[in-house]
C-alpha positions in Angstrom: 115.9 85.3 76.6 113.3 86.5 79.7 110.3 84.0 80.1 107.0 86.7 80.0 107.3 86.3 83.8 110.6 88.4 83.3 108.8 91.3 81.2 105.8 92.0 83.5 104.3 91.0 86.3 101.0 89.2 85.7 99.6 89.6 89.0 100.3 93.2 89.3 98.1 93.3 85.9 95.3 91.8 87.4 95.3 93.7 90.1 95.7 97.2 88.3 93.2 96.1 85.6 90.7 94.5 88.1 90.8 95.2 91.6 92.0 99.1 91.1 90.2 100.2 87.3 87.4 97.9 87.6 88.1 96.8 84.0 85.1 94.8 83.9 82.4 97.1 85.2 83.0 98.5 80.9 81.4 95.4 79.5 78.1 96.8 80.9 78.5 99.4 78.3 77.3 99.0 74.7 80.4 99.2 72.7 81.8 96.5 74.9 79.2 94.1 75.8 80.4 91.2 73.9 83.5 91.2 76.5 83.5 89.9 80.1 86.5 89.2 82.4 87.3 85.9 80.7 87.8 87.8 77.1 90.1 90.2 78.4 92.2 87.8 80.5 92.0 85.2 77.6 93.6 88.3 75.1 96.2 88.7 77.5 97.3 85.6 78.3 97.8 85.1 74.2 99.2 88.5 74.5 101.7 87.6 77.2 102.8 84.2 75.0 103.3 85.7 71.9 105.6 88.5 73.3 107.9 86.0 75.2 108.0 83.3 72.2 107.8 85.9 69.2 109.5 89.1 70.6 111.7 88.6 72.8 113.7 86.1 71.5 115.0 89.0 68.9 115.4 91.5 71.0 118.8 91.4 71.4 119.3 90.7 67.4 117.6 94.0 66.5 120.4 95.2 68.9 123.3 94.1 67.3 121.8 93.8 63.4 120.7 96.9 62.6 118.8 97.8 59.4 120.9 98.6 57.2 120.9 100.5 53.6 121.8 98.4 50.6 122.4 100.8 47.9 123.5 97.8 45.5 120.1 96.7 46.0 117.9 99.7 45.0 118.1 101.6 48.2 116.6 99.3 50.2 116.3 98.7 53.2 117.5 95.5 55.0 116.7 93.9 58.4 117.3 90.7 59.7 114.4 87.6 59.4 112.7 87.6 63.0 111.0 90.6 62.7 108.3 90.0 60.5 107.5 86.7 61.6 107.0 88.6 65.1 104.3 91.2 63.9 102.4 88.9 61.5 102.0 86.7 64.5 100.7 90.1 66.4 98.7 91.0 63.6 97.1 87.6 63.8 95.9 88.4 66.9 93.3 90.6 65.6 95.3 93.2 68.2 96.2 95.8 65.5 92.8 96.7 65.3 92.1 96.2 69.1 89.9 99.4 69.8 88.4 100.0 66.4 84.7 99.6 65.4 83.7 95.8 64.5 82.9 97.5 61.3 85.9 97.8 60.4 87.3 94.7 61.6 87.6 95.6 65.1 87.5 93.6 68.5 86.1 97.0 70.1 88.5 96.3 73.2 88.3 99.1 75.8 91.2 101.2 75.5 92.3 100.4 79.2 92.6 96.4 78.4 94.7 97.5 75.3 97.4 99.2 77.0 97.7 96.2 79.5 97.9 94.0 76.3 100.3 95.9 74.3 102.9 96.5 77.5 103.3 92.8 76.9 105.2 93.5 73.6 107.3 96.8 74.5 108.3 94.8 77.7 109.5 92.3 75.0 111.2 94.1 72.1 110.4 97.8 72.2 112.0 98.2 68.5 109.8 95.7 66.8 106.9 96.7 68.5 107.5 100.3 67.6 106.3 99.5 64.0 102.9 98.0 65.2 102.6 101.0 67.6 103.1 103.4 64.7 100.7 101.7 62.8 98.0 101.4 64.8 98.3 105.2 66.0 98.4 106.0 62.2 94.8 104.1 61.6 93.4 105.4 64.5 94.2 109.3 63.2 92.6 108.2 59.9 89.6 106.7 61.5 88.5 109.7 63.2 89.4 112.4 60.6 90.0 110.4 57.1 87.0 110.0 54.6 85.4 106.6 53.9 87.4 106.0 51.1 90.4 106.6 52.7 89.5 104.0 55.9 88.6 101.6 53.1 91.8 102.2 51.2 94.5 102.6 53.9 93.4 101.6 57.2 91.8 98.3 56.5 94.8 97.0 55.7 96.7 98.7 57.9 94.4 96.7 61.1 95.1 93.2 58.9 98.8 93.8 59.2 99.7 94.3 55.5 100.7 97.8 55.2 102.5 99.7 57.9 101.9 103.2 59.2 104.4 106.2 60.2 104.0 110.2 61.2 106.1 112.6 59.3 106.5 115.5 60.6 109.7 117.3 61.4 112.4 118.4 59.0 115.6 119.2 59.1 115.4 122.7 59.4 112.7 122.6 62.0 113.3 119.8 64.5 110.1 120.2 67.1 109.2 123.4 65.5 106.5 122.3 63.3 105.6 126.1 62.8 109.1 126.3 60.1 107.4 123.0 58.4 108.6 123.8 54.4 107.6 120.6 52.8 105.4 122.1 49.8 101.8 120.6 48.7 100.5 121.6 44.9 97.3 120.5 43.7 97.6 118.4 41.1 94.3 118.7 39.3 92.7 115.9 40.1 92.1 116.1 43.5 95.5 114.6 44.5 98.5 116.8 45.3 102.0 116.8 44.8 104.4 116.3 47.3 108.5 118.0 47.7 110.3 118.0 50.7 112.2 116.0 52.9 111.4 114.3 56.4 113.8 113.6 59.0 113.9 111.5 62.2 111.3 109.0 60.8 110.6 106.0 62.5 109.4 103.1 60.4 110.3 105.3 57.2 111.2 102.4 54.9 111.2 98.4 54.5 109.8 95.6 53.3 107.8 94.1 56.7 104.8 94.5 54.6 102.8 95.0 51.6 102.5 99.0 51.8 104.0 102.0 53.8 101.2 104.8 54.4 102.7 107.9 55.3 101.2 110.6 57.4 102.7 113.5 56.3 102.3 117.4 57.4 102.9 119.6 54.7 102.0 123.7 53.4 99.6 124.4 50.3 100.2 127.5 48.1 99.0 130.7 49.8 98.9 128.9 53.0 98.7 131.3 56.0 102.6 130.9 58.0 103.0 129.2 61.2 101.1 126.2 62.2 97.6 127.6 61.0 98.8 127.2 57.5 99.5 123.0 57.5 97.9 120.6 56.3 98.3 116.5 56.3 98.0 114.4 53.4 98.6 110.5 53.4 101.4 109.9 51.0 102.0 105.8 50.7 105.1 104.4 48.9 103.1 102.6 46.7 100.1 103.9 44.9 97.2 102.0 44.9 95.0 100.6 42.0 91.2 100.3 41.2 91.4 96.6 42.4 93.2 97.9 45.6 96.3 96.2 45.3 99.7 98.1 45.4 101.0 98.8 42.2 103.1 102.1 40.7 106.2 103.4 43.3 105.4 106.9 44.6 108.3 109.1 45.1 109.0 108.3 48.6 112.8 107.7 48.8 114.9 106.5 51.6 117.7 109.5 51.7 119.8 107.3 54.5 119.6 105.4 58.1 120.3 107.4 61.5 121.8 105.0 63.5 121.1 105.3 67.5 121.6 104.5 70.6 118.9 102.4 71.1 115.7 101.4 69.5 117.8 99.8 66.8 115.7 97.5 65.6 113.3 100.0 64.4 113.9 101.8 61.0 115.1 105.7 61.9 115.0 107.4 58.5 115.5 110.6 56.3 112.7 110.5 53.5 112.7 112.8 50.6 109.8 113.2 48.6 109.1 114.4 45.2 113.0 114.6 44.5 112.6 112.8 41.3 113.6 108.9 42.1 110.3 108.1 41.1 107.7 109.8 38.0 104.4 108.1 39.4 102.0 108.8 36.3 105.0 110.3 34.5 104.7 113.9 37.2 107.5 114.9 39.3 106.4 114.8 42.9 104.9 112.4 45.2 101.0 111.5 45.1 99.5 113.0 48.2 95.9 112.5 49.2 94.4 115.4 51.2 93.0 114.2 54.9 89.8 116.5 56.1 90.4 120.2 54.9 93.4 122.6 54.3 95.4 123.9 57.1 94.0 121.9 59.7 96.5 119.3 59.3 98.7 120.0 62.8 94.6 120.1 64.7 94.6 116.2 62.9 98.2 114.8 63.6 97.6 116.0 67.2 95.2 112.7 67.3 98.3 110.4 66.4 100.5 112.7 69.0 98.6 112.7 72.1 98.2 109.0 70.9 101.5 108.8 70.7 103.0 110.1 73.7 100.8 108.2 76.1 102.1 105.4 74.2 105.7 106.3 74.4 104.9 106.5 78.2 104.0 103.3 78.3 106.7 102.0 77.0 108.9 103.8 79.0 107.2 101.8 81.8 107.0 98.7 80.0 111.3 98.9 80.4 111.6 100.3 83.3 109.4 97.4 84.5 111.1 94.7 82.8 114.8 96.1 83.8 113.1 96.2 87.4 112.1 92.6 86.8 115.5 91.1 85.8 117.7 93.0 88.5 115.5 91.5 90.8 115.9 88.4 89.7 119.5 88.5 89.5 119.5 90.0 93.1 117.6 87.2 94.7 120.5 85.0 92.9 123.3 86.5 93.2 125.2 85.6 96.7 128.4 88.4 97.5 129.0 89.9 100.9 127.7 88.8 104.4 125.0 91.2 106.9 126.7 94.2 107.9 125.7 93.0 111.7 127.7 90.2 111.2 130.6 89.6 108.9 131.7 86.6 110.0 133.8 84.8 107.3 132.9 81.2 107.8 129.6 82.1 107.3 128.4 81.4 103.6 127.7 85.0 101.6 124.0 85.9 101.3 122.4 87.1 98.4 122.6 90.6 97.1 118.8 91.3 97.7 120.0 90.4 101.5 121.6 94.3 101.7 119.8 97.2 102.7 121.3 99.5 99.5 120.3 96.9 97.1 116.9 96.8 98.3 116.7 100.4 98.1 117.3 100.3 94.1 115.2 97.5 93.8 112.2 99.0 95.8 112.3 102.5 93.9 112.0 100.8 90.5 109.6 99.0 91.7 107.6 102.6 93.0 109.0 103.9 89.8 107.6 100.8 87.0 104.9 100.2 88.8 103.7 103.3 89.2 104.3 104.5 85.7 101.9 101.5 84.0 99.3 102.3 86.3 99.5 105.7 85.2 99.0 104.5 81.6 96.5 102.4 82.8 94.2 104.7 84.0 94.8 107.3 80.8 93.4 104.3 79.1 90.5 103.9 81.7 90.1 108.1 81.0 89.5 107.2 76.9 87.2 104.5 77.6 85.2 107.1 79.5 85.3 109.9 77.5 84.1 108.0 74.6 81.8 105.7 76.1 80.9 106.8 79.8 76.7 106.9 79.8 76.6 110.8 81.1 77.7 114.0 79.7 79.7 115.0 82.7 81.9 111.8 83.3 82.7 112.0 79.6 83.6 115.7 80.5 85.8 115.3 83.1 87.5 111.7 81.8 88.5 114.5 78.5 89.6 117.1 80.9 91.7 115.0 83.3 93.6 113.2 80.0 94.2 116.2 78.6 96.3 117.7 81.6 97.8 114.3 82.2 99.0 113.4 78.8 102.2 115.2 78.9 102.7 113.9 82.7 101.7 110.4 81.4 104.2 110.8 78.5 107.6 112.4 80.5 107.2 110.9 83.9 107.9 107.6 82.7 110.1 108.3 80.4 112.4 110.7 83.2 112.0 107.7 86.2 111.5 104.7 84.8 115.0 105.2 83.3 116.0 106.4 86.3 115.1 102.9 87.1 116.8 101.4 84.7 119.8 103.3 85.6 119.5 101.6 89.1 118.8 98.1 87.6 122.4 98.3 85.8 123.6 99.1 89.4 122.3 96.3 91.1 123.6 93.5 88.8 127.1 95.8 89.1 130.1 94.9 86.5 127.6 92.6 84.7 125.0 95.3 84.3 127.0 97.1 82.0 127.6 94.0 80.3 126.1 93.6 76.9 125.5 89.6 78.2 122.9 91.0 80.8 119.7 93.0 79.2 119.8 95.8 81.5 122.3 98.2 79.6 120.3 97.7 76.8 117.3 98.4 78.1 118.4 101.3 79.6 119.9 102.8 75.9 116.2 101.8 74.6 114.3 103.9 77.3 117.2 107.1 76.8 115.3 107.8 73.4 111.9 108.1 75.1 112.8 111.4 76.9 112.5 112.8 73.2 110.3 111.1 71.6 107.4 112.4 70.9 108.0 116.0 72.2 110.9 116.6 74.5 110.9 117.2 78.1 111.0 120.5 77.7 108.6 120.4 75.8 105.7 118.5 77.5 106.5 120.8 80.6 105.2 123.8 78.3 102.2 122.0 77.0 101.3 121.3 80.4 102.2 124.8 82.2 101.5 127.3 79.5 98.2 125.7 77.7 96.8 122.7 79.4 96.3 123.5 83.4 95.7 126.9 81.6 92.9 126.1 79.1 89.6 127.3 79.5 89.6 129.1 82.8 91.7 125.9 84.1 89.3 123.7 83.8 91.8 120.7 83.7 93.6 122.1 86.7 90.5 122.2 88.7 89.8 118.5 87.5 93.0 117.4 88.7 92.3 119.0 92.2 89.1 117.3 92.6 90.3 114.2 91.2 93.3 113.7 94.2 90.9 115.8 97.0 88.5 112.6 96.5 91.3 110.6 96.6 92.4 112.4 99.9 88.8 112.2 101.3 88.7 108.3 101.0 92.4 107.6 102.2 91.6 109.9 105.3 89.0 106.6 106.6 91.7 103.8 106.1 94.7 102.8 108.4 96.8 104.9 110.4 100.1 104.7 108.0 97.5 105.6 104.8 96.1 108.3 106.5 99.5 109.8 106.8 100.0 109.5 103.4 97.0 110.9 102.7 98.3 114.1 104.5 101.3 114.7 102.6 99.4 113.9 99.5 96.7 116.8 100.6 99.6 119.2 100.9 101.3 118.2 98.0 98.6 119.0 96.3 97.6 122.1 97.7 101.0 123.4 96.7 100.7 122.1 92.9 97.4 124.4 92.3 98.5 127.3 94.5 101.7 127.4 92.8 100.5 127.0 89.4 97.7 129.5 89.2 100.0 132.4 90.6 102.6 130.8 87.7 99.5 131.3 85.3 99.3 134.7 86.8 102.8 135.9 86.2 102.8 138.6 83.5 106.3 137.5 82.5 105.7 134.9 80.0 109.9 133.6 79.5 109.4 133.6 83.7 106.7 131.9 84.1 107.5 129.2 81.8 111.3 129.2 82.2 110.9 126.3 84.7 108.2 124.6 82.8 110.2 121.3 83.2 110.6 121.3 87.2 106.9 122.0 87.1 106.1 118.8 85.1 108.6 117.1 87.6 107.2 118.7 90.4 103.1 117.9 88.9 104.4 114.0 88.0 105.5 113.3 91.1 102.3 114.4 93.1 100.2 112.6 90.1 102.3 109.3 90.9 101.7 110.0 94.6 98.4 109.9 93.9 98.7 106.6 92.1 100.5 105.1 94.8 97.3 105.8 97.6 94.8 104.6 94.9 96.9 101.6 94.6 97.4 101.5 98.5 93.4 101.4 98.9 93.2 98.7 96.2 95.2 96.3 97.8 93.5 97.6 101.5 93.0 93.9 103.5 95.2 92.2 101.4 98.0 90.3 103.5 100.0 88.3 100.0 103.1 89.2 98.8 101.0 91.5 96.2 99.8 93.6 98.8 102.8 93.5 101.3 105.0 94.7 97.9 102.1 97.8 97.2 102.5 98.5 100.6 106.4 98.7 100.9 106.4 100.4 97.4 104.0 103.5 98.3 105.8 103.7 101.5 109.1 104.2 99.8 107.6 106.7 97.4 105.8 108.8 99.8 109.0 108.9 102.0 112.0 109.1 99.9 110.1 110.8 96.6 107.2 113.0 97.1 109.2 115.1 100.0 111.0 116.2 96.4 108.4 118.4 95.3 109.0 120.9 98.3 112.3 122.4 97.1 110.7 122.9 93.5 107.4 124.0 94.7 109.5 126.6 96.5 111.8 127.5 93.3 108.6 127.2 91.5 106.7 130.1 93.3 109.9 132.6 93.5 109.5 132.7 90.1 113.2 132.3 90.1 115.0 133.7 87.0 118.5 132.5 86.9 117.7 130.7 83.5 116.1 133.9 82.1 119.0 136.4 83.5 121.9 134.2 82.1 123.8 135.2 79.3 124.4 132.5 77.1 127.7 134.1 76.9 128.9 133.2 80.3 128.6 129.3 79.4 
């Protein structure tokens, strides 16, 4: 079992939460004046100790004891006896409900110190967490776009920890393809709705971790117009509620059966049906459904919980590529085999692994790689916090522009590197890595799942090529720009080596916005986004670049092992990963159509 200083770096917290965010410049903001410094460390610190004493101690149990379906016992679902312990202890933290309004309950933490806090947990047990995740991403949808009743009914106890939260949105039939969404909606007459259909792929579907399930759930009203204009979203819970607010009769939310993956195994996967007829709730077929905002807007809602989501699913793709990184170093500095290539003398005694050149190679790009990726989150969270909260008009502007381009960057660059990273972790500790007695291989099957969730690859590189750097007039492409030219601008006054940088930053740059207008130019719509994905690679890589000067000018002056470490780790990435971009920059503005030629024949 890792100690916390084996799931994240402390230090490196600080410094991206202090010295490079300026985390507690917010508290001279209204909504978060009752903070200082001291309240956010304080919340992390508890943070950090729950997630080592509570979390990770299962980790490798949710691993090897999945849930499991007990038809003898109803259809229930099973899981072992850690798991709840672990998120009542989280919920007890007040942490559910870290952002929200006091009003509700809230601590009214900036958005940036909550994703600092909550890496703590998917550094620790990534399955377990991923029900508090869902939860809180479920509230925070309902909060913005539910009704009163509907905050007072489901999401106050969803921030106390008693119910538990999911998203339901594909099927069967439509995967990723929400528009081919069939599940059917009929008024009821009362101002509920009935619910048939069944749900696939969903994560937290069923079990008994709390009081109440509350099920977000996309689905099409009769005479709805086709395609994603015609969905709505109802909340659907398992368990109806009564007048005294307690849960009371079953709703016709079945558990169908368990898909059983790769990783993530700790965490429910389920195939729901609804309104098949397990249940009568008030003696009617279907499942009660309660109608959030109005019709057919319901895709314009979940894309709350989504955008939500997948910065989330980012960050916990960093949170394992930074733990894996953790442990393989660990292991490295332990681990004696071999003597210096200079000298292979064999009297000498071997040196430690860390001692070879190669090995420090793998260790230094997960460290460009997990670093880099949480301070990415990092500052998406900084972006929120200023968009809601930022004293003038135009900083809220740009924070909204600048997330909006970066969420699907902020979502499948992590996910594509950091288990790149934990790829080279496993390589490091060699025969053991592949080990189950090692966490590494594990972590590495956890972090394979993130490249899809949430929106695939694929994808996130269309969101970002074909609507967001192309949204009004490319507004969020000309944020970007101006957001790394400053960058630039400042770097170009600091020492020799991150002036340099600065340079191939500049022309990095330059290349991303030339080459993506003339894509947004390209009357061939299959050609222009047939290489969607090398674009996101291509964009990711000159955003990280970008977070590696920032991080460079933060840790300017320093001469401790922090800033030695930010200073070897932007090195490596401006020198063995940026130069990456040039080849797909140039495949890029070709427009090159060997995808789009191919006949899927000839495979």
């Amino acid at each position: 079992m890792p100690g916390s200083s084996q799931l994240l770096s402390r230090a490196d917290l600080a410094f991206l939460l202090h010295d490079w965010l300026d985390a507690g410049s917010l508290t001279s903001r209204e909504r978060f004046a009752e903070h200082s410094r001291e309240t956010f460390d304080a919340i992390l610190d508890v943070c950090a100790e729950i997630a080592a004493e509570r979390f990770a101690p299962h980790n490798k149990r949710n691993d090897t004891e999945e849930p499991r379906f007990d038809p003898a016992g109803g259809g229930r679902v099973v899981l072992h006896d850690e798991v709840r312990p672990a998120l009542d202890a989280l919920a007890g933290t007040g942490l559910l409900a870290a952002t929200a309004d006091a009003s509700v309950g809230g601590l009214q933490l900036p958005h940036l110190v909550r994703s600092a806090c909550v890496a703590w947990f998917a550094a620790a047990n990534i399955s377990t967490w991923a029900y508090a995740f869902l939860t809180t991403a479920n509230a925070n949808l309902l909060l913005a776009h539910g009704s009163d009743e509907q905050v007072d009914t489901w999401v106050r106890p969803m921030l106390e920890g008693r119910y538990h939260g999911t998203m339901c949105l594909s099927e069967t039939q439509a995967g990723s393809s929400l528009a081919d969404v069939a599940t059917r909606a009929e008024p009821a007459g009362d101002g509920t709705y009935r619910i048939t259909g069944t749900k696939m792929w969903i994560s937290g579907g069923d079990h008994e971790l709390g009081e109440n399930i509350v099920h977000l759930v996309l689905a099409r009203m009769p005479g709805a117009p086709a395609g994603v204009k015609g969905i709505s979203l109802f909340v659907v819970p398992k368990f109806l509620v009564g007048h005294d607010g307690a849960p009371g009769e079953r709703n016709d939310v079945v558990l169908a059966g368990l898909n059983h993956k790769m990783g993530y195994r700790g965490t429910t996967n389920t195939v729901l049906n609804l309104g098949e007829g397990g249940h009568t709730p008030g003696g009617a077929p279907g499942a009660v459904g309660y109608l959030v905002g109005e019709p057919h807007r319901g895709l314009t809602y979940m894309f709350h919980m989504m955008n939500e989501a997948r910065i989330g699913v980012g960050a916990g793709a960093a949170a394992l590529g930074y733990t894996a990184y953790l442990t393989s170093l660990d292991y490295a500095r332990s681990r004696p085999q071999g003597r210096p290539v200079a000298g292979r003398d064999p009297s000498l005694p071997q040196v430690p692994i860390v001692e070879h050149a190669d090995v420090r190679r793998m260790l230094l790009a997960q460290k460009s790689y997990a670093e880099g990726a949480l301070g990415l989150v990092l500052y998406c969270g900084r972006l929120v916090d200023d968009h809601e909260t930022a004293p003038d008009r135009a900083t809220r502007e740009r924070a909204g522009l600048l997330l909006d381009v970066l969420t699907p960057i902020a979502k499948s660059w992590p996910s594509q590197w950091c288990l790149a990273g934990n790829d080279l972790a496993i390589q490091v500790l060699g025969g053991y890595g592949y080990t189950r007695e090692y966490d590494v291989e594990q972590h590495y099957r956890d972090n394979r799942l993130n490249p899809i969730h949430e929106g695939t690859h694929g994808i996130q590189g269309i969101d970002l090529l074909g609507r967001r750097t192309a949204a009004s007039g490319g507004a969020g492409l000309d944020a970007l720009d101006e957001l790394l030219a400053g960058t630039v601008a400042r770097a170009r006054s600091a020492g020799a080596e991150t002036r340099g940088y600065a340079e191939d930053l500049d022309a990095a740059r330059a290349r991303l916005i030339a080459v993506t207008r003339a894509l947004h130019a390209e009357p061939d719509v299959t050609a222009r986004l047939a290489n969607a994905s090398i674009h996101l690679e291509a964009a990711g890589h000159v955003v990280l670049a970008w977070v590696w000067l920032e991080q460079l000018l933060a840790a300017e002056g320093r001469t401790d092992a922090l800033g030695h470490g930010k200073r070897a780790a932007a090195r490596y990435f401006f020198r063995y990963e940026l130069p990456r971009t040039g080849p797909q920059f140039d495949l890029l503005a070709a427009v090159d159509r060997t995808t789009v030629d191919l006949d899927p024949g000839w495979l």
